[in-house]
C-alpha positions as CSV (number, residue, x, y, z in Angstrom):
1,X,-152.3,-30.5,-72.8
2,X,-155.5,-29.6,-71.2
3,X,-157.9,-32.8,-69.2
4,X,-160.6,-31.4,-71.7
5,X,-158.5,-32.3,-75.0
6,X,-156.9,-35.6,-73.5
7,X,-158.9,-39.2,-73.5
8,X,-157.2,-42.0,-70.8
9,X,-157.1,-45.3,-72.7
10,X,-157.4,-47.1,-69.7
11,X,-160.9,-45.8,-68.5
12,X,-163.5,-48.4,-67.5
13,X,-165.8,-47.3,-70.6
14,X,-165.0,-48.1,-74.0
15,X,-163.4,-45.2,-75.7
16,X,-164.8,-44.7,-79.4
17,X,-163.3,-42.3,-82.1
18,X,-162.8,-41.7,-85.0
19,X,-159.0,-42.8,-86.0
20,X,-158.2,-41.2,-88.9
21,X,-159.3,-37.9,-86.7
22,X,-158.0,-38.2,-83.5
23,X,-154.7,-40.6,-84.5
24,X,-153.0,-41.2,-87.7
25,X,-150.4,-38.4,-88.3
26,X,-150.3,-38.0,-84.4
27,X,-146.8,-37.2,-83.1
28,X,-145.7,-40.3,-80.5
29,X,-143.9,-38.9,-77.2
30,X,-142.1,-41.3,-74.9
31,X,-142.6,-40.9,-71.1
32,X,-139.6,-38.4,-71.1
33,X,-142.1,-36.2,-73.4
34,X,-139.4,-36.9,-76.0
35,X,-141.0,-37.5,-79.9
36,X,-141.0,-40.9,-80.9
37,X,-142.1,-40.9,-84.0
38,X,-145.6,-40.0,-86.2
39,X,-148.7,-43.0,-85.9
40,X,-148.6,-43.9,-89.8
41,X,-151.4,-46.6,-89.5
42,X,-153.0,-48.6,-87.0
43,X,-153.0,-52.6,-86.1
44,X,-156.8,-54.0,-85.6
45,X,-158.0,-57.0,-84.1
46,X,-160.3,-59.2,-85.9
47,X,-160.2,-60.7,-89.4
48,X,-160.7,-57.3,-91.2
49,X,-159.3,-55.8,-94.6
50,X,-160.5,-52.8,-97.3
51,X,-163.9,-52.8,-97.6
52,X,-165.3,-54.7,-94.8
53,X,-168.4,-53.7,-92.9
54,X,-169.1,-54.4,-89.4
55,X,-172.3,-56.0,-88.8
56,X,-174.9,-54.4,-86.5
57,X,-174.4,-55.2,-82.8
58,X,-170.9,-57.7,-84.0
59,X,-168.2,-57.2,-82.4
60,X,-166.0,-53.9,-83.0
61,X,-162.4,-54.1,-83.9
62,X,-160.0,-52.6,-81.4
63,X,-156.7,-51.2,-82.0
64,X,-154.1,-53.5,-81.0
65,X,-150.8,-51.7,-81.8
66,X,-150.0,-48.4,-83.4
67,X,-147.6,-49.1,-86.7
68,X,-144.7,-46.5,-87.9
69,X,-142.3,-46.6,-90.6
70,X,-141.0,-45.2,-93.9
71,X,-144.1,-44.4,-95.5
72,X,-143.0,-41.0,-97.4
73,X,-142.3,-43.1,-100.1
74,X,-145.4,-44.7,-100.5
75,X,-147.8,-41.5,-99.7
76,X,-145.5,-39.7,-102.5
77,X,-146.2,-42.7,-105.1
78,X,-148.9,-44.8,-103.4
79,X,-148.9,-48.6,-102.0
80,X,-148.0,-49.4,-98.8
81,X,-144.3,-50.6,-97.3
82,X,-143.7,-54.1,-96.7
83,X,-145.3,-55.0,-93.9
84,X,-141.7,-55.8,-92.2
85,X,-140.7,-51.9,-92.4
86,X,-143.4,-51.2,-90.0
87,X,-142.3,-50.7,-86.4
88,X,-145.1,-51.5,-84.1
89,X,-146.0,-49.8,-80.8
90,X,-148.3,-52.2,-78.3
91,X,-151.5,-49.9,-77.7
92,X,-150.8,-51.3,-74.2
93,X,-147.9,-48.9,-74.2
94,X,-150.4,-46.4,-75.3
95,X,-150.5,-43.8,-71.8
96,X,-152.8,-41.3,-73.2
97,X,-154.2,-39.7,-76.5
98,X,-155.1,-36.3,-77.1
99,X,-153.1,-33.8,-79.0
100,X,-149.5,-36.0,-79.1
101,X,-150.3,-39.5,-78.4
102,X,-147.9,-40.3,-74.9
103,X,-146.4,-43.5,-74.4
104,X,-145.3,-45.6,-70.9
105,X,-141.9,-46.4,-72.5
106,X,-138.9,-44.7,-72.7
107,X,-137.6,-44.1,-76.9
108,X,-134.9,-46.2,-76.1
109,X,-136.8,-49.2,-75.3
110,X,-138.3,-49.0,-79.2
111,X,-137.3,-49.4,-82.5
112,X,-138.7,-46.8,-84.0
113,X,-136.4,-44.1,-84.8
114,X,-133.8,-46.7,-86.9
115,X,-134.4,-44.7,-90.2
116,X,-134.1,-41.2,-88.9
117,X,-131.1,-42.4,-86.7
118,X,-129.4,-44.3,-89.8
119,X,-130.2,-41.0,-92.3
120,X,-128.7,-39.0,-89.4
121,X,-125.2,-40.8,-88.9
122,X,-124.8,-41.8,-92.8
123,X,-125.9,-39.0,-94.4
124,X,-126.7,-35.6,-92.4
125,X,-123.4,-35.7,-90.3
126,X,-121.8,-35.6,-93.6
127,X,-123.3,-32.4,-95.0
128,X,-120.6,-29.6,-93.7
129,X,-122.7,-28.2,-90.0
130,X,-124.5,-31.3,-90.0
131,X,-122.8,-32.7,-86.9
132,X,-124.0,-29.7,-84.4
133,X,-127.1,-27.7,-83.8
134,X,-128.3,-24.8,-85.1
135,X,-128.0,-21.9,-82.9
């Protein structure tokens, strides 16, 4: 990843983007450079929901946490999951952001990967070559 298409969260200026652009559907690396897991929405501070407009010089929400889950379900057929299906990354975990969004914790240290791990050890290991890698 090139300094150009990279943004440090942690810079003394306020960093301002638009989400929708720049994270949702954003592949999540731990520090190993292992993937995590997609960013399927976003945690925001503030008393906020659909709708709501920001007055003029208020205060801006900021992103507090970045939220994964099993959401094919719900993109397929619309709604959202139950709000206890989300897994929630601290944005103070949050590294970096540019092309993959890199995280300061190892995968191990999160919950996020229960689904495709319990899909993996009920259900792909039993499909006949399901147990090794492709070659």
């Amino acid at each position: 990843m090139s300094a150009r298409n990279e943004s440090s969260i942690h810079e003394h200026r306020p960093l301002i983007f638009d989400a929708t652009l720049t994270l949702l559907d954003r592949q999540v690396l731990d520090r190993n450079d292992e993937p995590v897991c997609t960013v399927d929405d976003l945690e925001l501070s503030g008393d906020l929901h659909d709708g709501v407009e920001f007055p003029v010089g208020g205060p801006r929400p900021r992103i507090t946490a970045i939220l994964a889950g099993p959401v094919l379900v719900t993109r397929v057929f619309g709604g959202r999951p139950p709000r206890h299906l989300w897994e929630r990354i601290d944005w103070g975990d949050v590294e970096r952001v540019g092309v993959m969004v890199k995280l300061r914790l190892a995968a191990e240290a999160l919950n996020v990967g229960w689904t495709e791990s319990w899909l993996r050890e009920r259900i792909i290991t039993r499909i006949p070559g399901g147990r090794h890698e492709s070659e």
